[in-house]
N, C-alpha and C positions, 0 to 999 in steps of 0.2 A: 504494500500500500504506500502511496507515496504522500508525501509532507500536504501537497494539497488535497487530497482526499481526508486526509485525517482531518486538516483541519475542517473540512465541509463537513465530515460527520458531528465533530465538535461544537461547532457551531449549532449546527440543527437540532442535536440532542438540548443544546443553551434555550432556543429558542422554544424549542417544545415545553420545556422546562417550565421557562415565563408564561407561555401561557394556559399553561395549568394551574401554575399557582393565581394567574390574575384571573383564572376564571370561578376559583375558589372562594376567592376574597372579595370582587364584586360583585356589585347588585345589578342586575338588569333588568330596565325599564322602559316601560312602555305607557304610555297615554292617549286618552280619545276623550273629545270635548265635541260638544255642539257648537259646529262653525257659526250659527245664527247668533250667538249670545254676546253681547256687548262686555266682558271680562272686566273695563275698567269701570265700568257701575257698581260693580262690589267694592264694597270697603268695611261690611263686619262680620263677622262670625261666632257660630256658636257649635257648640256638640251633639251631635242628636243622638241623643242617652238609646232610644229605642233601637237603631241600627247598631250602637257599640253594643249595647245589651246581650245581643247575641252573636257577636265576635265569638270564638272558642279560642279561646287564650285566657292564662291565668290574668287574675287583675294584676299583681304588679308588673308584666310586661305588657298590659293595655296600659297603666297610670303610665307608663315608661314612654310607649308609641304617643299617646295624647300631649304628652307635656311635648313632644320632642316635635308633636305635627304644631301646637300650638307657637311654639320657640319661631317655627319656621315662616310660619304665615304674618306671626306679627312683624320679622324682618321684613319681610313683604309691603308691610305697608298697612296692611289690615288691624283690626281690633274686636277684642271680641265683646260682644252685646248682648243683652237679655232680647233685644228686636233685633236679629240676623238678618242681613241678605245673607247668609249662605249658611248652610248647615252642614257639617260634616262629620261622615260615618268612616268605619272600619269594618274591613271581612279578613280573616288571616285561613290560609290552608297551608298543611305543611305534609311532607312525605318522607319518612323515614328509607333510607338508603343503604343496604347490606352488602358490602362488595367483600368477594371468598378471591382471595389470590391463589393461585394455586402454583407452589414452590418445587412442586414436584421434578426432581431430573433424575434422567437414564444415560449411561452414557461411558464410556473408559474411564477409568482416571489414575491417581496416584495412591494408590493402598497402602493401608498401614504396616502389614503383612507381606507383600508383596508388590513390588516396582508398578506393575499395570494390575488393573481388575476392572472385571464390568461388572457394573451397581447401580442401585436404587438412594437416592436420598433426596430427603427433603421436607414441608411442611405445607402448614394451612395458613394460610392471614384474614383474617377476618376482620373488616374496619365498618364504622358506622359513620354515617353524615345524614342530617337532616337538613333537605331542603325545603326553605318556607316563602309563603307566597302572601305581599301584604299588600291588601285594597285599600286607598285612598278615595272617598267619593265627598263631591261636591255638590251638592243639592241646591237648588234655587229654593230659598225660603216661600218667596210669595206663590210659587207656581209649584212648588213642592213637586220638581224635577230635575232627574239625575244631567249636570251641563257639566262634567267635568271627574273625568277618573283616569288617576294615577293607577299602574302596578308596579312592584317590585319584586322580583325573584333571587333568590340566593340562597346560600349557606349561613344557615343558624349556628350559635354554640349555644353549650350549655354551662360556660364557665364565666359566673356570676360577673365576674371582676370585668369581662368582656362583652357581654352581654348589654349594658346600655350604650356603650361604644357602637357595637353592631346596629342597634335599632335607631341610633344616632344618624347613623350612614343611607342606611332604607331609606328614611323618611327623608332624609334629607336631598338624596338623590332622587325622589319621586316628587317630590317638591321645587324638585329645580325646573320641571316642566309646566310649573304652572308661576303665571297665567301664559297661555299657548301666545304664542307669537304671530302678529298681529300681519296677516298676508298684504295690507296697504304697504 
C-alpha cells in the first residue's frame, strides 16, 4: 500500500468518524408554519396547560423543556401574558435503541501453544441509546389554530448532570426557526 492510499484510508476513516459523533450529539430539525399568518403580530404568550398535560414525560424534564422554550421566546422579543396571542404546547416520543455488536472472529493466528492455530474468539456488545422526539407547537390564541410547529430529533441521556444541557440544545435549536423567514 502506498503512502497515498494510507493516507486516503486515514482520512476517511477521520471523517466517518466526525460524523458519527456529530450525528450523535445533534439535534435535527424541522418546521412547518402557515405561510398565510402574519408572525410579527404576535408578541405574547402563554402555556396551554391542556396540551402539556398530556406530554409523556416526567415533570421535571417538562418544568426543564418549559423554562428552556420560555428563556427562548422571551429573547425573541415576546412576553408572556395571562391574554396570549399564542399558546404553546409540547408532544415528546422517544424510542429506545438496542445495538448487539457482534465480536465474533474465525480465522489463523498466533497460539499460545503453538506458532499458528485456527480458532474461534470473541464477544457480544451490547449498547443502548434513546432517541427522542420533541414537538414544539404554536397555537393562534384567538382562532385557537395550530400556525406554527417546530421538531427536534436526537439522542437523549440519562445522566442528570447532562441532561438540562441537552434539553437546552432541542429547544433551542427548534426555536431558532421560528418566527419563519419572511419570503418578501
Amino acid at each position: 500500500m502506498t503512502l497515498n492510499a494510507f493516507s486516503f484510508r486515514i482520512f476517511s476513516l477521520l471523517l466517518v468518524t466526525i460524523f458519527v459523533l456529530q450525528s450523535c450529539g445533534s439535534v435535527r430539525v424541522v418546521s412547518d408554519y402557515d405561510t398565510s399568518v402574519d408572525f410579527s403580530k404576535y408578541k405574547t404568550f402563554a402555556f396551554f396547560k391542556p396540551g402539556i398535560d398530556k406530554a409523556k414525560i416526567n415533570d421535571i424534564d417538562k418544568r426543564r423543556i418549559l423554562k428552556a422554550i420560555e428563556v427562548n421566546l422571551l429573547d425573541k422579543g415576546l412576553t408572556v401574558s395571562d391574554n396570549p396571542d399564542l399558546l404553546v404546547s409540547i408532544f415528546t416520543k422517544s424510542v429506545e435503541n438496542i445495538d448487539v455488536d457482534d465480536n465474533w472472529r474465525f480465522g489463523y493466528g498466533w497460539g499460545g501453544w503453538s506458532p499458528w492455530y485456527w480458532g474461534v474468539g470473541g464477544n457480544y456488545t451490547v449498547s443502548r441509546s434513546t432517541k427522542g422526539v420533541l414537538y414544539v407547537d404554536l397555537i393562534d390564541a384567538t382562532k385557537q389554530e395550530l400556525v406554527w410547529q417546530g421538531v427536534g430529533t436526537g439522542y437523549l441521556t440519562d445522566d442528570v448532570r447532562k441532561k438540562e444541557s441537552r434539553i437546552q440544545e432541542f429547544v433551542s435549536s427548534i426555536t431558532e426557526t421560528y418566527p419563519p423567514k419572511s419570503d418578501n
